[in-house]
C-alpha positions as CSV (number, residue, x, y, z in Angstrom):
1,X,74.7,44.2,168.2
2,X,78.2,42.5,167.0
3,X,76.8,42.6,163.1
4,X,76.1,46.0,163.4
5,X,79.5,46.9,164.8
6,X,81.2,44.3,162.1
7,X,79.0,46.0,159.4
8,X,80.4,49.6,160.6
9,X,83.5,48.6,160.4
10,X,83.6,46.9,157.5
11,X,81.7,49.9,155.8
12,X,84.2,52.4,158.0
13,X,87.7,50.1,156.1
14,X,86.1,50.7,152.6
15,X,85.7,54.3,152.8
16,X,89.4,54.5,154.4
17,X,90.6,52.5,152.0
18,X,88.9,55.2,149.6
19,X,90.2,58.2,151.2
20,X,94.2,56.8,150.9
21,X,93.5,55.7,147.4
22,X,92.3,59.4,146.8
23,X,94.9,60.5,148.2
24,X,97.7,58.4,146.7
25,X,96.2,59.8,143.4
26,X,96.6,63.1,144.3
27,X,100.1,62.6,145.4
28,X,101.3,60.9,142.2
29,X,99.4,63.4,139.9
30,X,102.0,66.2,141.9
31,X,104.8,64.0,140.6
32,X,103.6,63.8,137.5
33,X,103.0,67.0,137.0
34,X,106.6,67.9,138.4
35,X,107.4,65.0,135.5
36,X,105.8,67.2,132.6
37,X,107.1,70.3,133.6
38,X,110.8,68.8,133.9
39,X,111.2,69.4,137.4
40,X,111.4,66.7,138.8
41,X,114.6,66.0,140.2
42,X,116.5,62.5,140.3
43,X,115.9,62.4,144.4
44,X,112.6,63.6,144.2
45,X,112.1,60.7,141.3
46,X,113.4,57.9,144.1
47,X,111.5,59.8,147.1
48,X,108.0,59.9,145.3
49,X,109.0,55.8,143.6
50,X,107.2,54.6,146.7
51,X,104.4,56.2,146.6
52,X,103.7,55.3,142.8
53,X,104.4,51.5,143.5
54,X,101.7,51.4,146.4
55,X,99.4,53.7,144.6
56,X,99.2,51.5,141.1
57,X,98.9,48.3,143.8
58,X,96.0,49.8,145.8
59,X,94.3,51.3,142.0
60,X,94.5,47.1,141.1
61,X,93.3,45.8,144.8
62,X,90.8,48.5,144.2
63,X,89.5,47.9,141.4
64,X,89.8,44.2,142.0
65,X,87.0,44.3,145.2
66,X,85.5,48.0,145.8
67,X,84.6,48.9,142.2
68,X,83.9,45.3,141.0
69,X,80.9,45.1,143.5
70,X,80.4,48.9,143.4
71,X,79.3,48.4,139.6
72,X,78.7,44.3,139.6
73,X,81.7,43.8,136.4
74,X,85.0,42.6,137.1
75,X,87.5,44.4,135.5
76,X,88.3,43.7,131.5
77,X,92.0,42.7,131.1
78,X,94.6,43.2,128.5
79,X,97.0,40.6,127.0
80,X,100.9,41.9,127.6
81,X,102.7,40.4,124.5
82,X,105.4,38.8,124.5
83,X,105.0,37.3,127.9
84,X,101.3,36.0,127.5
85,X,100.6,37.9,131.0
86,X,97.2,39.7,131.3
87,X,97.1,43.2,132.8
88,X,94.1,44.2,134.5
89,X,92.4,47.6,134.2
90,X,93.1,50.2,136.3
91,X,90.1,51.8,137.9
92,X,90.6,55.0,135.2
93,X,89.9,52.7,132.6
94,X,87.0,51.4,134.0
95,X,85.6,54.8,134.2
96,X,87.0,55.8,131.3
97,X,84.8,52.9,129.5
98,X,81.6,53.8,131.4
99,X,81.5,57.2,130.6
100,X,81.6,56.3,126.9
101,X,78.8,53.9,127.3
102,X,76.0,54.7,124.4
103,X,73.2,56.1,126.2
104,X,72.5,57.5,129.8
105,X,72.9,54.8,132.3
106,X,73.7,55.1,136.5
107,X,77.1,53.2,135.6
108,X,78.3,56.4,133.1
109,X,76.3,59.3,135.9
110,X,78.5,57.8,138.9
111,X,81.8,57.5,136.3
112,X,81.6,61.4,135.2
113,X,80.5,62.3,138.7
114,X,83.7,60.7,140.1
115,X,86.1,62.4,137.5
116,X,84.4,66.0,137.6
117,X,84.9,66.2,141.2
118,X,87.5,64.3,142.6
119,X,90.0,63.2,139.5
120,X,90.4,65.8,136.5
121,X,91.0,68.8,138.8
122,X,94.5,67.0,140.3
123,X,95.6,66.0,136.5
124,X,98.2,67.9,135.2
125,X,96.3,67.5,131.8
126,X,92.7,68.9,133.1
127,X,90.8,65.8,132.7
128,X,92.0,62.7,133.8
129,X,88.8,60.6,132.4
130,X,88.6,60.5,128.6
131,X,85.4,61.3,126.7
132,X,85.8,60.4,123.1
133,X,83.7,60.9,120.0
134,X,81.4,58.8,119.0
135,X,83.8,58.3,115.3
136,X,86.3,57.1,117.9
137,X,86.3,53.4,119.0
138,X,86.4,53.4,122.8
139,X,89.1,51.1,122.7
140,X,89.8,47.4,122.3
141,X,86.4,45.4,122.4
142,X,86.4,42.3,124.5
């Protein structure tokens, strides 16, 4: 009976955790969008700061646990020159590189499925997941 309770709540913190990340997007997307259309003011700017700080944090913690066993990859990372540091993907770019996987697999299904309806509609540009043609590289190869 304790497993069952521990596996509820275990399964009840990752869908929280979730829900808040979701949210934190949503939040920062306003301020971006306030950004773009140059009205964001300065107090606004140091009022929203917060929210941006924990919201990249929670995008690396989440990608870091939740989407690397979600999908079974850890994330790819990126060398920052010239301090030799390596910045890890954010969960956008993970998505962003399933969904221009060649093919049809699950991994690219759940990617588009995630931006279509619950990501592009909150970006001030429309689509906050990248689909490029196939005479584009999808990015750096690792």
């Amino acid at each position: 009976m304790a497993s069952i309770k521990l596996v509820l709540l275990v399964f009840g913190g990752i869908l929280l955790y979730c829900w808040v990340f979701w949210y934190l997007y949503i939040l920062v997307m306003g301020l971006y969008r306030a950004f773009l259309a140059k009205r964001l003011t300065p107090i606004a700017l140091v009022l929203g700061s917060p929210a941006i700080v924990i919201g990249v944090l929670v995008d690396v913690v989440a990608n870091w646990t939740i989407a690397s066993l979600w999908w079974w990859e850890w994330p790819k990372t990126k060398p920052l020159f010239p301090l030799r540091l390596e910045l890890p993907d954010l969960v956008t770019t993970r998505l962003n590189r399933y969904i221009n996987e060649p093919g049809v697999t699950v991994r690219k299904f759940e990617a588009e499925w995630l931006c279509t309806n619950l990501l592009d509609y909150f970006d001030p540009n429309g689509a906050h997941c990248t689909k490029q043609s196939p005479a584009q590289p999808a990015g750096p190869s690792t």
